[in-house]
N, C-alpha and C positions, 0 to 999 in steps of 0.2 A: 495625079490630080483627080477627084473625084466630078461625074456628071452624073445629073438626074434632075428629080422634077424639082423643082422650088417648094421649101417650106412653104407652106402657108395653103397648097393647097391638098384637095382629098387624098394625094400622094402620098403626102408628108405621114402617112402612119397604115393604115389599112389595105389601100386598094380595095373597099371593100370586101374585106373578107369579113367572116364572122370572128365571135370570140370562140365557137368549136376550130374552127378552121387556124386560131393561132397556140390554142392550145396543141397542135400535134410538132409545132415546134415555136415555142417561146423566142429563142435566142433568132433564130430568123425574121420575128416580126420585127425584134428591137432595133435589127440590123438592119431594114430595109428604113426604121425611122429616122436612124442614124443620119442614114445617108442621104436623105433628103434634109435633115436639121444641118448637116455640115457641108449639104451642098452651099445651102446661102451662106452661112458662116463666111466659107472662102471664097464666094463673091462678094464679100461684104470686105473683107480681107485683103486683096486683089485691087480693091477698089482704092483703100487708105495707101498702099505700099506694096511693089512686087518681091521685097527682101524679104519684108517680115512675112508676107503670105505665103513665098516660098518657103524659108527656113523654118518659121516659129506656126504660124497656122498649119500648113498642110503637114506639118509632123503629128500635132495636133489632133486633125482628125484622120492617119493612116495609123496613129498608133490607138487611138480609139474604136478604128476597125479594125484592128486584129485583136482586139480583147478577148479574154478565153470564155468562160461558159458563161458569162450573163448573170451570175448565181444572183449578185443583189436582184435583177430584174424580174428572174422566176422567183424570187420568193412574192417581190410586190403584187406579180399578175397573180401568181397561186392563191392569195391570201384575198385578191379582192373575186376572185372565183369562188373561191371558199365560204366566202360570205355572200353574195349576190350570184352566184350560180349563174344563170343565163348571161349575165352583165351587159347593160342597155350598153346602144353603140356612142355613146358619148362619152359615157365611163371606161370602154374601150380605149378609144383613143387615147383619154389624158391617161389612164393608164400605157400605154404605151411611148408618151411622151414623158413623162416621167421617170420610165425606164430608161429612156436616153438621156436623163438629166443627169442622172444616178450614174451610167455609165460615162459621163462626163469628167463627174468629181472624181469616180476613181482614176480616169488618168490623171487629174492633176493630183490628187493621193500618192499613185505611185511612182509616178513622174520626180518630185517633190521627196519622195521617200528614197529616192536610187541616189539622189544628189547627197540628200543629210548621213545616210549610210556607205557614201563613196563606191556603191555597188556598180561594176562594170557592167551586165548583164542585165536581161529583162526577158523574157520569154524567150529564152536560148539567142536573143538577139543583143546590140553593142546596146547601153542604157542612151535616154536624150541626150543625157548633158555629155556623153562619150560619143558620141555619133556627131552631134552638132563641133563638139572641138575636133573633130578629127576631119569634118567637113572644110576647116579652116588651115589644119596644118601651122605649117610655121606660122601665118598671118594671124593665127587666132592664142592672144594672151594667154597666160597660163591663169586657168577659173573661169578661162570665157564661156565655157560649156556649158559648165556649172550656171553662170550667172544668165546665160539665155535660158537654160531648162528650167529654172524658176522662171521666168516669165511664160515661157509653153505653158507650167502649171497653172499658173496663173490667168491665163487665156482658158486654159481648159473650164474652171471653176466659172471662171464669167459667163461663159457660152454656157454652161448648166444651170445656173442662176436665170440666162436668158430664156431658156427651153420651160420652165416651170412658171415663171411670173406670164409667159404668154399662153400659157394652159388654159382652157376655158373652163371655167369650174362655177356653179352655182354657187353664193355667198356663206352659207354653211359648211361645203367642201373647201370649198377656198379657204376659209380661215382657217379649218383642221390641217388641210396639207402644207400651208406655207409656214403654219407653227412647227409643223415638225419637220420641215425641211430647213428652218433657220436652227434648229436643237442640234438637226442632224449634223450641220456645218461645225456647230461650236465643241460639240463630241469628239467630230474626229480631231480637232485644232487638238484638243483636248489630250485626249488618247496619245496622239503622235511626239507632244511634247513629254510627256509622263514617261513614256518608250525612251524618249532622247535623256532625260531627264535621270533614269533607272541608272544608265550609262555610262551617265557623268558620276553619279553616285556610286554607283558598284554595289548597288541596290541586289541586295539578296530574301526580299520579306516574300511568301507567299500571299501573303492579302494583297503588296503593294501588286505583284505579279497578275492574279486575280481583277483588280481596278480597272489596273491599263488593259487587260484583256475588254473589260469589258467598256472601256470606253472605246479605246483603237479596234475592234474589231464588232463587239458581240451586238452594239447599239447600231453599228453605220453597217456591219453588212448585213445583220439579221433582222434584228429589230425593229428597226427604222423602218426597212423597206414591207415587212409584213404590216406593220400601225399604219402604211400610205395606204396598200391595198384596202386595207379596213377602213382607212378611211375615202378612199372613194368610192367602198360598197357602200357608206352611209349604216357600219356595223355599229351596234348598242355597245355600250360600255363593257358588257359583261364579256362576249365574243372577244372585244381590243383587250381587253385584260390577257383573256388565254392563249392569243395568240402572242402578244408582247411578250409574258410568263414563258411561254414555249419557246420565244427568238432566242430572248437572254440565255438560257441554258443552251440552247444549240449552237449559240453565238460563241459564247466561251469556251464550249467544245471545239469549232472550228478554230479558235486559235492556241489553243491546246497543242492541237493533230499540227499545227504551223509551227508550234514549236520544237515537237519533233523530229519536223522539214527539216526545220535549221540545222540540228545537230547533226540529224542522219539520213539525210534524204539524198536522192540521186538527183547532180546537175539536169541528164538527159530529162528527169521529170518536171524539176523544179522550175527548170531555166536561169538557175541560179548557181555559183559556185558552193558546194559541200562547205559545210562548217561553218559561215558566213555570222550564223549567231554567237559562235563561240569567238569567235575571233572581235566582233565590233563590241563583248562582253555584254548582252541584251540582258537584265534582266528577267529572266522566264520565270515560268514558274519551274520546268523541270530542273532549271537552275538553282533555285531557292530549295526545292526538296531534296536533291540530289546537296547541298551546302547543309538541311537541318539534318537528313539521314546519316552525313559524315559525323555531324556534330553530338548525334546521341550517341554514335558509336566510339566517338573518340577516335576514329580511324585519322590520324595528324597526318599520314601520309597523299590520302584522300585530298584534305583539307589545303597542304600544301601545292598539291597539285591542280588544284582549281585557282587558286591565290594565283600561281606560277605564270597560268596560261588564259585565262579565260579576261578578255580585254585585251589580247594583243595581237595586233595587225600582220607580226611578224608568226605568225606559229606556223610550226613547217606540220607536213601530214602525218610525222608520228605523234605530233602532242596532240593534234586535234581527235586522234585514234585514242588515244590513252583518256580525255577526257569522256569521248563518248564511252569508253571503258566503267570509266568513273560512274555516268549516267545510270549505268546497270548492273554494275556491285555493288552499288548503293540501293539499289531496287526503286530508284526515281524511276527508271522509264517503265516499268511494270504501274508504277503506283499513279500514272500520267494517264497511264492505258484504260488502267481502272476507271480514273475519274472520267476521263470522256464516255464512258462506257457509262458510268451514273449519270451524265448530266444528259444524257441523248434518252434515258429513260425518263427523268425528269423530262424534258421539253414532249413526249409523246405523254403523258400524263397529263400535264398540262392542254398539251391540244385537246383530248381527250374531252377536257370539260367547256368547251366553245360546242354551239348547233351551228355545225358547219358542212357543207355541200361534201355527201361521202368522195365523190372520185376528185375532188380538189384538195380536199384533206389528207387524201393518201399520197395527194405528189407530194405538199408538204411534209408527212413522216418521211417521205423517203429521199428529199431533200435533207433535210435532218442527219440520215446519215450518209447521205452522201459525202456531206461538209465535213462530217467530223471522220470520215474514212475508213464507214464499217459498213459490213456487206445488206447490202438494199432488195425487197423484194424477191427471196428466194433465187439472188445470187450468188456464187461462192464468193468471192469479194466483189468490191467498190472500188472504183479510182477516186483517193483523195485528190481533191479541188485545192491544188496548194495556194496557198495564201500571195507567195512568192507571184502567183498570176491574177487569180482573182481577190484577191483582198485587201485592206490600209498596208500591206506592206511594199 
């Protein structure tokens, strides 16, 4: 169970620090907001019921703190840095409440997203809806898991909806950020059905691949959160353009690199079982290039072999081996690699033409590639930010 100070007071975000002093670690201020927005939550919680506050709240917000790097959060604080520089302490705060909002929806996001993909796992741990059935044992129905873990989701969204409507924001900010926090909501709805949708379909289009990238990830993780920043710097049109322009592209690069993950990523990274896209048959795009590249080639063996395997639950480790085979005889994962590699140049182009604050503008480029999992500021690589932890998946 979590203690601390009570929402509401100077607690609840700062402890008066400045805006240099959470700059030298982003992901710690959001955490410490966290934990005073969720302190009251679960006294609030506590109060209606000690089942649901035990089982359904307090999973809520312990799986809310262990969330991995913050990425939506640093892009929002980056962006209103980038724009307002010093950033007054008012804009401070809701900036950093915001950040907790944001990290809210992603639990119920991925909460939400482990049920509809039947994923057992979540950051190397059991998933909600497999922790909560298995908290029951024989007592607890078969789907009950399932059927409380949407509701956690569902609590999660609420308590983020509740963190953002009690933001204190002057009339003008106020209506730029609740606009784009109601877009943001209907995006990801968006996104995550299109993904289900691809599925049902056995959808192999690169546009349609492309769409859902950019509704399910490139608008809710990048976009979105950089257009808040800007807008509680109170940034001109012109700035929100380049910054937007710049998410989109970096956005769709980070689900790009998630695609990847899926195919060929390592558990111990991912926190997710290998192959897991190939198996629930997702839509990707590497999917759809690696399906047109078979098709120009006339390679039917190819072709067979993705028909054979790809959508089935049951595929043991040699066919998931043979597909990602496929992936790269085909020269899909080269031609994947590429495109992230254009769209991270794009999105620094694009930043490029915003007058933005030099040392906040350079986290952003280097957040940029961090997401999409190429090496940042004269390092030899980068740890990709799998999607698998911090992202709509």
């Amino acid at each position: 169970m979590l203690s601390g100070p009570a929402e509401g007071t100077r607690q609840d975000t700062l402890d008066g620090a400045s805006a240099c002093d959470i700059d030298a670690d982003v992901s710690a201020a959001v955490h410490r907001t966290l934990e005073a927005v969720l302190h009251g939550r679960l006294e609030e919680a506590r109060a209606i019921d000690p089942a649901f506050a035990g089982d359904i709240a307090d999973r809520v917000a312990r799986f809310t703190l262990r969330g991995g790097k913050r990425i939506r959060s640093q892009f929002l604080w980056w962006a209103l840095r980038a724009c307002a520089g010093g950033a007054a302490p008012a804009h401070v705060d809701a900036a950093l409440r915001l950040a907790a909002g944001l990290e809210l929806i992603q639990t119920c996001a991925l909460v939400h997203d482990d049920v509809m993909d039947g994923s057992p796992l979540r950051r190397g741990r059991d998933a909600v809806h497999v922790d909560l059935q298995n908290q029951y044992g024989s007592y607890g129905k078969q789907g009950f898991g399932k059927a409380a873990a949407i509701l956690a989701g569902d609590l999660a969204l609420s308590w983020a909806d509740d963190v953002v409507a009690a933001t204190v924001l002057d009339t003008g900010r106020a209506h730029r950020v609740r606009g784009l926090w109601r877009a943001m909501r209907a995006e990801m709805v968006a996104g995550q059905y299109l993904d289900l949708q691809g599925q049902a379909t056995g959808s192999r289009s690169m546009t349609g691949a492309v769409r859902t990238a950019v509704l399910k990830t490139a608008l809710y993780s990048v976009e979105r959160p950089l257009a808040l920043g800007a807008a509680l710097a109170g940034a001109d049109d012109a700035t929100t353009g380049a910054l937007c322009s710049a998410g989109r592209c970096a956005g769709i690069a980070f689900q790009l690199r998630d695609d990847l993950y899926g195919a060929f990523g390592d558990p111990g990274e991912t926190g997710k079982p290998s192959g897991d896209d190939i198996r629930d048959g997702k839509g990707t795009y590497l999917l759809a290039v690696a399906t047109a590249r078979a098709e120009a080639a006339a390679d039917h063996d190819v072709l067979a072999l993705l028909d054979r395997c790809v959508g089935r639950a049951d595929l043991t480790d040699d066919d998931v081996r043979g597909v990602r085979e496929a992936f790269v005889t085909t020269g899909a994962r080269g031609i994947v690699e590429d495109k992230i590699r254009r769209l991270v140049g794009q999105a620094h182009r694009h930043l490029a033409a915003g007058a933005l604050v030099p040392h906040a503008d350079r986290r952003l480029h280097d957040l940029f590639r961090r997401v999409a999992g190429l090496p940042v500021s004269g390092t030899a690589a980068a740890p990709h930010l799998p999607l698998t932890e911090s992202g709509s998946r």
